[in-house]
C-alpha positions in Angstrom: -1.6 -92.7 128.6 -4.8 -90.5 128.2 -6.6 -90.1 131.3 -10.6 -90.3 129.7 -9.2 -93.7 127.7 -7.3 -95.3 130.4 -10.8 -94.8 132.8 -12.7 -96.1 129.3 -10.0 -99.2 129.5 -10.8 -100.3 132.9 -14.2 -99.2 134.2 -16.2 -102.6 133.2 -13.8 -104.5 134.9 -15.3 -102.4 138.7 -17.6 -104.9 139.2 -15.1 -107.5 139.2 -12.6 -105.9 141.2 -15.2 -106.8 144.4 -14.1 -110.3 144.0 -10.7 -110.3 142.4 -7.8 -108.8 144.1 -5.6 -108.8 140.8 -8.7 -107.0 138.9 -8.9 -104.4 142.0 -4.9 -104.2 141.8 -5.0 -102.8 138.7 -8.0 -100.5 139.0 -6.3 -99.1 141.6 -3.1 -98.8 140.0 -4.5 -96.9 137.3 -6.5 -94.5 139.5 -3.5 -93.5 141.7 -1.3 -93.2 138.2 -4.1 -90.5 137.1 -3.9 -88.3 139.8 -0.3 -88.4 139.7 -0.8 -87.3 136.2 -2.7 -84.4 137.1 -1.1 -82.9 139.6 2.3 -82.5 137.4 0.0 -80.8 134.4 -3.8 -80.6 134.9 -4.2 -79.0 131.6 -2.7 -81.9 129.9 -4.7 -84.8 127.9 -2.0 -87.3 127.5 1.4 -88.5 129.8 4.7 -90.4 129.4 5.1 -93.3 131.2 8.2 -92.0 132.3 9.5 -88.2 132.1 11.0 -88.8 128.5 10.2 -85.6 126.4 8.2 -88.1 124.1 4.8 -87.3 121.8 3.9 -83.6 121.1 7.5 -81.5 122.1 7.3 -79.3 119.0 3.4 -77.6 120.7 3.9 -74.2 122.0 4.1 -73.9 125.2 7.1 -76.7 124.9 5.3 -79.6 127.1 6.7 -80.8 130.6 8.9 -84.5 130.2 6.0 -86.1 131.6 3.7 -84.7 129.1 2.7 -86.7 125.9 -0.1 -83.9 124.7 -1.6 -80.8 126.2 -4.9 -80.1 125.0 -6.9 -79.1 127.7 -10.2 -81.0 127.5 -12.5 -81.2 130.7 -13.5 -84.3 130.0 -9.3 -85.0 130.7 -10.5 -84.6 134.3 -13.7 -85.8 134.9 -13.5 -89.6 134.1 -10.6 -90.2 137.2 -13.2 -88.6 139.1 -16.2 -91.1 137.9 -13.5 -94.2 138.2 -12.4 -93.5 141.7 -15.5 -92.9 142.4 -17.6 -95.8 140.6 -14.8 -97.6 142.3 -15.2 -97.0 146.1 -19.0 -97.5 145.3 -18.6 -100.9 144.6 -16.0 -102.5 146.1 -16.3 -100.0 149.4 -12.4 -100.0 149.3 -11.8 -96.3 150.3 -8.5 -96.4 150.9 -8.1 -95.0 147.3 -8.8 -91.9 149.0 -5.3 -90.7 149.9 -3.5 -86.9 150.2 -2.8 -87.1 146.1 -6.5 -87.5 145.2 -7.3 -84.8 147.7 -5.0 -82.7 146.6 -5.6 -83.1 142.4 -9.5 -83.3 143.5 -8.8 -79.3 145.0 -7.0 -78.5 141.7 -9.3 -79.7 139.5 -11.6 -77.5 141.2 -9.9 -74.6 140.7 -8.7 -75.1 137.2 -12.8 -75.4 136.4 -13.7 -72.3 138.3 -10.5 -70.4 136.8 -11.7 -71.5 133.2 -15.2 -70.0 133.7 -13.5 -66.6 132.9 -11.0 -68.3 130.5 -10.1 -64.6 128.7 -9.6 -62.6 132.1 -7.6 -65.3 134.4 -6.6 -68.5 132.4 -3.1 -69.2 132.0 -3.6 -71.6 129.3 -3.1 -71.5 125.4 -1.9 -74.2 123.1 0.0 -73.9 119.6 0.5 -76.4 117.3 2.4 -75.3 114.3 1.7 -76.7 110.9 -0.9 -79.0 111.5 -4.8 -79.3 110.5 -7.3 -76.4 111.3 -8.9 -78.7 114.5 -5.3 -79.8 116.1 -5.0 -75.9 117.1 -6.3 -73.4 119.1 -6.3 -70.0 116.8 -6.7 -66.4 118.2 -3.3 -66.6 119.5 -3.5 -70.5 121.1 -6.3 -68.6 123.2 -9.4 -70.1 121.0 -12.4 -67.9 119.4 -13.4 -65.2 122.0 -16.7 -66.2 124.8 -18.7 -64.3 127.0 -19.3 -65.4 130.9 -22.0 -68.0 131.4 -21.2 -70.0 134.7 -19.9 -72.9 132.7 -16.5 -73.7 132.4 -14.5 -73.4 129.1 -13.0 -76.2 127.1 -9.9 -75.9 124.0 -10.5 -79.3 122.9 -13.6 -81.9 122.5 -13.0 -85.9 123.4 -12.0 -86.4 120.1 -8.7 -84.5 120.5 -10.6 -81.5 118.0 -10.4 -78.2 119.3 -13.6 -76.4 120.0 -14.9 -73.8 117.7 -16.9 -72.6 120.6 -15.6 -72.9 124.1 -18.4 -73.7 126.0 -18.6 -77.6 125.3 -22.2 -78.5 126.8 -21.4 -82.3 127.3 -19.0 -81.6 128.9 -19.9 -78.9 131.5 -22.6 -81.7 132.1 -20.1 -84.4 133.0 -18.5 -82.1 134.9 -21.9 -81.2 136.9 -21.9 -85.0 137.7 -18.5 -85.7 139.0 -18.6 -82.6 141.3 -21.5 -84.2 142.6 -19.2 -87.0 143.4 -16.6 -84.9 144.4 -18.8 -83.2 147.0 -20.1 -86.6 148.5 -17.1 -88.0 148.9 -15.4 -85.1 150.7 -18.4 -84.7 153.1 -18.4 -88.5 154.1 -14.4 -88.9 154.7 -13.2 -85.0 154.7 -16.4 -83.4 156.6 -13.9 -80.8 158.0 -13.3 -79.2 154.4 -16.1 -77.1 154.3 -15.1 -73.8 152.4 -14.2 -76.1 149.7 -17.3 -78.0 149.9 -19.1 -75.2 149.6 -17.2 -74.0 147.1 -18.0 -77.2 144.7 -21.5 -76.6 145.1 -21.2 -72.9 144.1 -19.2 -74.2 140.9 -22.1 -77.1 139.8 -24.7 -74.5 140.5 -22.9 -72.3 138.3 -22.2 -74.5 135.4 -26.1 -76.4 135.5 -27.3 -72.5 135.7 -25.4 -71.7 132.4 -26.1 -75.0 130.4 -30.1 -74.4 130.9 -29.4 -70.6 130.6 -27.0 -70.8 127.2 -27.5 -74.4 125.6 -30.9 -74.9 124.8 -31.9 -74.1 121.9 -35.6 -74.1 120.1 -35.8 -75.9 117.3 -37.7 -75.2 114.7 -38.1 -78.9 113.7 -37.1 -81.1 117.4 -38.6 -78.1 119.8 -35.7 -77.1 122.5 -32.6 -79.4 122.2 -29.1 -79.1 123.5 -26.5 -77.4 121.7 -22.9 -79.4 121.5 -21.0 -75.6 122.1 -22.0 -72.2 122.7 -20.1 -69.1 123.4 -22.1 -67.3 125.6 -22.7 -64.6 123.0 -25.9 -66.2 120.9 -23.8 -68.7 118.6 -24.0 -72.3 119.2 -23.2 -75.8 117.1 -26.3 -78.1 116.8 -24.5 -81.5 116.4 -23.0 -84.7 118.7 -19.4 -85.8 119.5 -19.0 -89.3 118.6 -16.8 -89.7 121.6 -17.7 -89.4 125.0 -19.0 -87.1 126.9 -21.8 -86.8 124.3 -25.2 -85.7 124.4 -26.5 -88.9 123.7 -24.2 -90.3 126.5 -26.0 -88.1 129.2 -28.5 -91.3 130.9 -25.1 -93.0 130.9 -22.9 -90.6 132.1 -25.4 -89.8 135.0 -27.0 -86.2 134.2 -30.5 -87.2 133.0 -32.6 -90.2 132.8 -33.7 -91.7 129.4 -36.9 -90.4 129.7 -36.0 -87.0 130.5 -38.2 -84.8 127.0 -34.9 -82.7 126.6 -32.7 -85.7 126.1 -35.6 -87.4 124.1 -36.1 -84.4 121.7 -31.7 -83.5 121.4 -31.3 -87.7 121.1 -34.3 -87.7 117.8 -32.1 -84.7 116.6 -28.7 -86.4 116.6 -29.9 -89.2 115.2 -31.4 -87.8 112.3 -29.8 -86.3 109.1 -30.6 -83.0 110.4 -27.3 -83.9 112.4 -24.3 -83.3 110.0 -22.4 -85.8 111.3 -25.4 -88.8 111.1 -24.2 -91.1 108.6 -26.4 -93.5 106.9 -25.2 -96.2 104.0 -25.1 -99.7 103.3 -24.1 -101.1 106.5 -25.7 -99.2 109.0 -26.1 -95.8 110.4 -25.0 -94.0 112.6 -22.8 -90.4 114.2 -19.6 -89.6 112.7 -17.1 -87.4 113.7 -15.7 -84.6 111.4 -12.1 -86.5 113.4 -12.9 -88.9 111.0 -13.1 -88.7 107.1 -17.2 -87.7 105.8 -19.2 -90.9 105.8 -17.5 -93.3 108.4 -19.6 -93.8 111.2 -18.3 -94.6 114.7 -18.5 -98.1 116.7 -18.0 -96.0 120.3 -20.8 -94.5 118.9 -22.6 -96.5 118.4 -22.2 -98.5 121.7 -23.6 -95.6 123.3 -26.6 -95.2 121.0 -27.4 -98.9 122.5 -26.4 -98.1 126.0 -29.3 -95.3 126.2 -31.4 -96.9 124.8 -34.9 -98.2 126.2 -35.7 -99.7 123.1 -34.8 -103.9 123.0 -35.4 -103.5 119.3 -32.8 -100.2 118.5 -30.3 -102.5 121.0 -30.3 -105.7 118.8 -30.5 -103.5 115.2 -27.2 -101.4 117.2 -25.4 -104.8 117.9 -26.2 -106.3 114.3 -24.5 -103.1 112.9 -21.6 -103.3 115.1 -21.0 -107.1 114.1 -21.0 -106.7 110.9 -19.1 -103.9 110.8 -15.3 -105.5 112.4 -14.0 -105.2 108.8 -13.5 -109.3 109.6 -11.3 -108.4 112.1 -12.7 -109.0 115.2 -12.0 -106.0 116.8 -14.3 -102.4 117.2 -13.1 -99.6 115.6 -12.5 -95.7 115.3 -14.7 -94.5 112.7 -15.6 -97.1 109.6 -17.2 -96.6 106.0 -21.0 -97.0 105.9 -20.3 -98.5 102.3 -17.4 -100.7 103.1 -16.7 -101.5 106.7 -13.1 -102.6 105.5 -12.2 -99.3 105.3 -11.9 -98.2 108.7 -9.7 -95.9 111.2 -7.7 -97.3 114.1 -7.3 -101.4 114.1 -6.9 -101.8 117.5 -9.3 -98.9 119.5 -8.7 -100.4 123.7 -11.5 -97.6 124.3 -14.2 -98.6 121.5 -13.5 -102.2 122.3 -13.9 -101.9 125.7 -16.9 -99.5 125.7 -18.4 -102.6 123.3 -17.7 -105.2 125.4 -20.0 -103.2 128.4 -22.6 -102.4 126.1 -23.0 -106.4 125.3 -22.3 -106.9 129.1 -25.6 -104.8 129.4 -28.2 -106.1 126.7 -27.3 -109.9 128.1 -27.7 -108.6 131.8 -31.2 -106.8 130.6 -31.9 -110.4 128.6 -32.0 -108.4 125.3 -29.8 -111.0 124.1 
């Protein structure tokens, strides 16, 4: 069970979950499983569903029973923040608000403000021997060196890649939103936790003061865009994840409006061949993901493209490419060829799917279709 999919898996069913106890049965189930999750091994992406020594045991450090995978991603920890959130927001049900969610909210917390000076204080490393280049962290399972900036550091992107910078700025920016979260929900039911309080807004104040101090970049082309990683030391990576957090995702994820001129110009760069991971060919067009062999384009990618958009005529021309695009299966993928949607990664994707089934939700709610 990863913690960002299982959150992907469940999140357009919220505005169900008002009406249907079963739908809000679930939800909850899933929210109080995450949190249980975290507070065996915050640093860890993926659990067991029971403490079985399954998935990754040959990684050094040797992983916990519980543990299925432990790359550290931030993004790991923010999306149980956004569902338990998004959750109480619409149903009003706060009783999801119990001593383990307070207790992995304070961890996460600290795990984020500990991983601003990842070199001087983190604990964490990850080895994986005899694998690709991306499925390890090199420099000792420490990951290529960074300066301080205020935001926190990151070994691995959504796609399960490690970082070749450690600063991931989409990240950082989800984590900006879901502190916000965490600070309004512990000053409406835990008023009386004021150091820590204060101590969340210290942290987003940090990490927004080192995404506008260390991830723009000017653009010779676009004009100042967002960078995808930096290292605090004058190197950054000008491309998109095709998961998410993305830049593109940032209107959706809460950290910009579509209008916002920075999101405008860094949205005309990644989709553009300026991008190296934009794809174009005979079925559509699209980000890829260098996850994903060169050339196959991403459907969760996609989805987003359309759920950011404030264009009705990008939506439909984002829906015609995901239809055709199934491979005739009926399903959403991973990553597919732009030549020959038949050739495709992952035949049953519960994240791109679900993520596919909001975006339509969206374009018939906004009567683009």
């Amino acid at each position: 069970m990863w913690l960002r999919d299982s959150t992907a898996q469940v999140s357009h069913y919220i505005p169900l979950a008002v009406e249907d106890e079963e739908v809000r049965d679930i939800i909850k189930g899933v929210i109080k499983t995450q949190f249980k999750y975290i507070l065996i091994d915050p640093y860890a992406n993926a659990f067991n569903e029971e403490p079985n020594s399954k998935g990754h045991i040959k990684d050094i450090p040797r992983n916990d029973p519980w543990v299925f995978e432990r790359k550290y991603e931030i993004d790991s920890l923010c999306y149980p923040l956004r569902l338990i959130y998004k959750y109480w927001k619409e149903t009003g049900d706060s009783s999801v608000f119990d001593e383990s969610f307070k207790q992995a909210a304070k961890v996460i917390i600290k795990q984020w403000i500990t991983e601003q000076r990842h070199f001087e204080k983190s604990p964490y490393s990850f080895i994986r021997p005899n694998c690709r280049w991306k499925d390890t962290l090199h420099n000792d399972g420490r990951g290529m060196p960074v300066s301080y900036t205020g935001m926190t550091w990151s070994g691995f992107r959504p796609s399960d890649d490690g970082c070749v910078f450690g600063y991931l700025v989409p990240s950082n920016m989800f984590a900006v939103v879901v502190i916000g979260y965490v600070i309004e929900i512990f000053s409406t039911f835990y008023a009386y936790e004021s150091a820590f309080i204060s101590e969340c807004e210290t942290l987003k104040e940090e990490i927004e003061h080192g995404i506008d101090a260390y991830a723009v970049y000017d653009h010779p082309k676009y004009g100042k865009i967002y960078a995808c990683e930096t290292d605090g030391m004058g190197n950054r990576r000008l491309f998109d994840d095709a998961n998410v957090p993305s830049l593109i995702s940032l209107p959706y994820l809460g950290y910009c409006d579509k209008n916002d001129e920075m999101y405008l110009r860094t949205r005309k760069f990644i989709l553009s061949e300026d991008n190296p991971y934009y794809y174009k060919g005979k079925f559509g067009r699209g980000v890829g993901s260098p996850h994903t062999p060169e050339g196959y384009i991403w459907h969760i990618a996609l989805s987003m493209q359309g759920l950011t958009s404030n264009d009705p005529e990008e939506i439909r021309e984002v829906i015609d490419i995901l239809c055709s695009t199934d491979g005739d299966t009926g399903f959403m993928h991973e990553g597919f060829n732009a030549d020959n949607p038949k050739e495709f990664s992952r035949e049953w994707f519960a994240w791109s799917n679900s993520l596919f089934a909001e975006f339509i939700e969206y374009a018939v709610d906004n009567k683009i279709i």
